[in-house]
C-alpha positions as a Markdown table, in Angstrom:
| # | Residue | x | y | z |
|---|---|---|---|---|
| 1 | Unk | -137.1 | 81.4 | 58.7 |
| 2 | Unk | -134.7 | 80.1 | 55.9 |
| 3 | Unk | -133.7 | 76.4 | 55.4 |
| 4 | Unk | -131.0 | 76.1 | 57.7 |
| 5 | Unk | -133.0 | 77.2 | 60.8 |
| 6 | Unk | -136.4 | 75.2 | 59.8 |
| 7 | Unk | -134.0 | 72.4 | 59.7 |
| 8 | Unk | -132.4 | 73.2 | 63.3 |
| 9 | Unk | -135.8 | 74.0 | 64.6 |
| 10 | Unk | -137.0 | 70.3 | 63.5 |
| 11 | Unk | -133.9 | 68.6 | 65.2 |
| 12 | Unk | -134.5 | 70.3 | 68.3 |
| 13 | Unk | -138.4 | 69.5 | 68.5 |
| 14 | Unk | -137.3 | 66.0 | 67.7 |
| 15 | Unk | -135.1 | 66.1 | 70.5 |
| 16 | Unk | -137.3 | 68.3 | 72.5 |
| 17 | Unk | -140.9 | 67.1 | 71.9 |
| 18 | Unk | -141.9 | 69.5 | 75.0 |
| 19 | Unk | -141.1 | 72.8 | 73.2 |
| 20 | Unk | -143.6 | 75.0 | 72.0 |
| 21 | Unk | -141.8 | 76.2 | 68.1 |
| 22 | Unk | -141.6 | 79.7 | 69.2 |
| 23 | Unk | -139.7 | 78.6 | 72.3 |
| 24 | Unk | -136.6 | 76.4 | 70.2 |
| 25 | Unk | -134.8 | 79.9 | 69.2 |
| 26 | Unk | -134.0 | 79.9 | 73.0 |
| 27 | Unk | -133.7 | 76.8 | 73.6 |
| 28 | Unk | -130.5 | 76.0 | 75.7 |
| 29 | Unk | -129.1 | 73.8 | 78.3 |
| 30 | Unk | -130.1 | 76.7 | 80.6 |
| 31 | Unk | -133.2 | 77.5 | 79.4 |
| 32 | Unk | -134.7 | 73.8 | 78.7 |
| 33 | Unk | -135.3 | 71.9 | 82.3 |
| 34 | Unk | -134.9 | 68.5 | 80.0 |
| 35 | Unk | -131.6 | 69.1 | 78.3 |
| 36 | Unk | -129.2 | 66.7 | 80.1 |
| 37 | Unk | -125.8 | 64.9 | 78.8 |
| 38 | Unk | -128.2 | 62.3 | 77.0 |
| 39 | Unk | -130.7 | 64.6 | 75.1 |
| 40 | Unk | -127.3 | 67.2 | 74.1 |
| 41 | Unk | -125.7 | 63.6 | 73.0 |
| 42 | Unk | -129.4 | 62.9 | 71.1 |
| 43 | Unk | -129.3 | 66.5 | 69.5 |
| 44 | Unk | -126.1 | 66.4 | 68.0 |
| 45 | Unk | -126.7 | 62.5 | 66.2 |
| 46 | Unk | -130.0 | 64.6 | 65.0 |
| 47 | Unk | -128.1 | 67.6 | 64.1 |
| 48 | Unk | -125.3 | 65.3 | 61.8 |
| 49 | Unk | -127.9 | 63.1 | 60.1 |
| 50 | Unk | -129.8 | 66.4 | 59.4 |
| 51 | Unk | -126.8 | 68.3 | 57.7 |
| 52 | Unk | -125.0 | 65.1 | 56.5 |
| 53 | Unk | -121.7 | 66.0 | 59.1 |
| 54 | Unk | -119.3 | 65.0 | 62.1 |
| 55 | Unk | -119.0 | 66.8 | 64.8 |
| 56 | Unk | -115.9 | 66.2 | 66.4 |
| 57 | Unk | -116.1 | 65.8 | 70.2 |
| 58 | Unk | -114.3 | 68.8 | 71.1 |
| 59 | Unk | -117.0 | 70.7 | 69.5 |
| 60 | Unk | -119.8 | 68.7 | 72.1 |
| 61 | Unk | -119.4 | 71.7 | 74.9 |
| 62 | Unk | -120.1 | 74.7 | 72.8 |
| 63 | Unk | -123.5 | 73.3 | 71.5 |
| 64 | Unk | -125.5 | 74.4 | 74.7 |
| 65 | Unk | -128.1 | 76.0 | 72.9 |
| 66 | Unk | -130.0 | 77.2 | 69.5 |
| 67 | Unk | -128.0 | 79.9 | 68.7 |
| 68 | Unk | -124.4 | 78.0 | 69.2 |
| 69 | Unk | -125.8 | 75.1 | 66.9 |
| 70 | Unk | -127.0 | 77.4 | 64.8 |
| 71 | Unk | -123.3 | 78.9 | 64.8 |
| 72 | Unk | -121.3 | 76.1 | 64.4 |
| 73 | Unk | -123.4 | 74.5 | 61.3 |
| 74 | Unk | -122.8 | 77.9 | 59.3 |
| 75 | Unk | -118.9 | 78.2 | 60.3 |
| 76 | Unk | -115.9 | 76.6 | 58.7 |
| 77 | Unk | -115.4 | 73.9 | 60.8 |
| 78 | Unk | -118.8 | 72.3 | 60.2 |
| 79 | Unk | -118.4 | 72.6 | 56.2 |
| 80 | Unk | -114.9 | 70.9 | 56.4 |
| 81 | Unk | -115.9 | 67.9 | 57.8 |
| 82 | Unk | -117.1 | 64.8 | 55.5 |
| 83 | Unk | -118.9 | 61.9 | 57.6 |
| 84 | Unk | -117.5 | 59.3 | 54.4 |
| 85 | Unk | -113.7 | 60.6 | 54.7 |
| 86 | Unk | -114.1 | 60.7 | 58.9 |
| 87 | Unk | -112.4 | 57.3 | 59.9 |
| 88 | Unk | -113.0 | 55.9 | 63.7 |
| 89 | Unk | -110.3 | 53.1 | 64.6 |
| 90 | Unk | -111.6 | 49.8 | 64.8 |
| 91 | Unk | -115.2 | 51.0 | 62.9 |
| 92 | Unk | -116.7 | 49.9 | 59.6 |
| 93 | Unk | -118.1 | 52.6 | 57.7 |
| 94 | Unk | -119.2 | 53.5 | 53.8 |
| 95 | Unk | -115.8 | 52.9 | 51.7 |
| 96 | Unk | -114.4 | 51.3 | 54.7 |
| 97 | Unk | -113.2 | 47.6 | 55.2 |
| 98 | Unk | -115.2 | 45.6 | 58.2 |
């Protein structure tokens, strides 16, 4: 298991206290009788603190399982986003005015 999966594997037993380790590779919203809106909502804050980035909430529906969170941290899209440069109307946030 290389860096990128131990990580994942961590953020979904955070999440997912109930899994065994050998069960988080198939770990989905299928597969796991826990995984509702609030744990997939949990697993992606865990998943951008873990790999300092935003995911953008059109990305919230693909990340069902292991294997699609494990796809979309290794793709493009995840390594173009910067959670200092990512601006929310309205919000403070590092190099932001409150």
């Amino acid at each position: 298991m290389n860096d990128l999966d131990e990580r994942l594997a961590r953020c979904f037993l955070a999440v997912f206290p109930e899994l065994e380790r050998e069960q988080v590779a198939a770990a989905g919203s299928e597969t796991t009788p826990e995984w509702d809106s609030l744990h997939a909502l949990m697993l992606i804050a865990v998943i951008e603190e873990a790999f300092e980035l935003v995911v953008p909430t059109t990305a919230y529906p693909q990340l069902r399982s292991y294997s699609a969170a494990r796809r979309y941290i290794d793709s493009p899209a995840a390594r173009k986003t910067d959670r200092d440069t990512t601006t929310t109307p309205g919000v403070a946030g590092p190099g932001r005015d409150e």
